[in-house]
C-alpha positions in Angstrom: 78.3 94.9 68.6 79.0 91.7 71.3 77.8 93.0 74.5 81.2 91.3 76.0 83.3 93.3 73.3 81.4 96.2 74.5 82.4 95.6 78.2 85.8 95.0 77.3 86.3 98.2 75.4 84.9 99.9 78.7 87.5 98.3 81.0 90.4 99.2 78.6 89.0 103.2 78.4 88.2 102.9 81.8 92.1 101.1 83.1 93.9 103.8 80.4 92.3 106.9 81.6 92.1 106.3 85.7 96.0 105.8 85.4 96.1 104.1 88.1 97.6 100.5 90.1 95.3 98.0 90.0 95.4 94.2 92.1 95.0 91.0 89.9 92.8 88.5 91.4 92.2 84.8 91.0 90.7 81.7 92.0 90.5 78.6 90.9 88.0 75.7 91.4 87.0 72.0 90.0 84.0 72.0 87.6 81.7 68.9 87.9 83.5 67.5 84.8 87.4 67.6 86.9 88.4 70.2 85.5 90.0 73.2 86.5 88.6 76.7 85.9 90.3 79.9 86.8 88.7 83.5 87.1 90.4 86.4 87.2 89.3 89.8 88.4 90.4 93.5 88.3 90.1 95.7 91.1 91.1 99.7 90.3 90.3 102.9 91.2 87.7 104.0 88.6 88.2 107.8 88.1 85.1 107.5 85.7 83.1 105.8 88.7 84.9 108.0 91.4 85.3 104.0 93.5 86.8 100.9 93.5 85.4 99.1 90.7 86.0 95.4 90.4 85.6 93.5 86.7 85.7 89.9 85.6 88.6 90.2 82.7 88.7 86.4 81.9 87.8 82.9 82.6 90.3 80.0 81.7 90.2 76.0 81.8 92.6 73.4 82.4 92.8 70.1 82.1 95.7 70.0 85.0 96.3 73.3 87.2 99.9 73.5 88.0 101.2 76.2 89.3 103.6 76.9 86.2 100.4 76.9 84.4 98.6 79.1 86.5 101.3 81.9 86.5 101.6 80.9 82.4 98.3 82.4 82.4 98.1 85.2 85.0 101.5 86.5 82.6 99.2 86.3 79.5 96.3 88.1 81.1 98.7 91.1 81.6 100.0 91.5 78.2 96.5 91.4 76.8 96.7 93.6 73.7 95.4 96.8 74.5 95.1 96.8 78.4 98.9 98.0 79.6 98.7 96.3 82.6 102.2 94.5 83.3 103.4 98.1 84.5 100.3 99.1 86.9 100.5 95.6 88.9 99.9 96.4 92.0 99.4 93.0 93.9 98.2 89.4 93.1 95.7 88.0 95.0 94.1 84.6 95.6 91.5 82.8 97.6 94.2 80.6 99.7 97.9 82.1 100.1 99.4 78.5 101.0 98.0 76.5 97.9 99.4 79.9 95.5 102.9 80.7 96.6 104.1 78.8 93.9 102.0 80.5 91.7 102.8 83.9 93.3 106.8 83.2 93.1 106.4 82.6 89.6 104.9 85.5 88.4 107.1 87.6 90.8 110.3 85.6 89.2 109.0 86.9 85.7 108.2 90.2 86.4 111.4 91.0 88.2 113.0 89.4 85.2 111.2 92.0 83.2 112.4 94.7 85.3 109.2 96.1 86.8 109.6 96.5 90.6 107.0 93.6 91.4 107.6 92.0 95.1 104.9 89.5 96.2 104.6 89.5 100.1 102.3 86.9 101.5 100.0 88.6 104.2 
């Protein structure tokens, strides 16, 4: 079996039984080619680990990072099939809170649209 498939059967095990909030984090850069990557991170309270355990989820490229495409794919990352993370959201962090509150209003819009008692506060 993929050792990747591997982790990511881990993570979902892991997320499902610690029943817990988790935070969402992301950053973005430009690759040497101009484009735009994005990571994005978990960070939960492992009840398997007994600590805060942080775990790359996925990686994502753009051609153009606009903020409507940025929250596009934060919202996709938390309907992943399998995960059930839309309802364990605890926050959304970033590397630079003026550059993301577009990003950050966004995915609050949605979620609230959703019903799911998401506010976004930047610190």
């Amino acid at each position: 079996m993929d050792l990747v498939l591997i982790s990511r059967i881990k993570l979902v095990e892991d997320l499902n039984t610690s029943q817990t909030y988790f935070t969402l984090h992301f950053d973005e850069t430009t690759t040497q080619q101009g484009k735009k990557q994005m990571g994005v991170l978990l960070r939960y309270w492992s009840a398997s680990q007994e600590q805060v355990d942080v775990h790359f989820f996925k990686a994502t490229l753009f051609c153009h990072a606009k903020a409507n495409d940025v929250a596009k794919c934060l919202l996709e990352s938390l309907n992943e099939p399998g995960y059930q993370l839309k309802d364990k959201l605890l926050s959304l962090s970033s590397d630079g809170p003026n550059v993301n509150k577009a990003i950050s209003r966004l995915v609050n819009e949605q979620l609230k649209t959703d019903g799911l008692p998401f506010a976004f506060s930047p610190l």
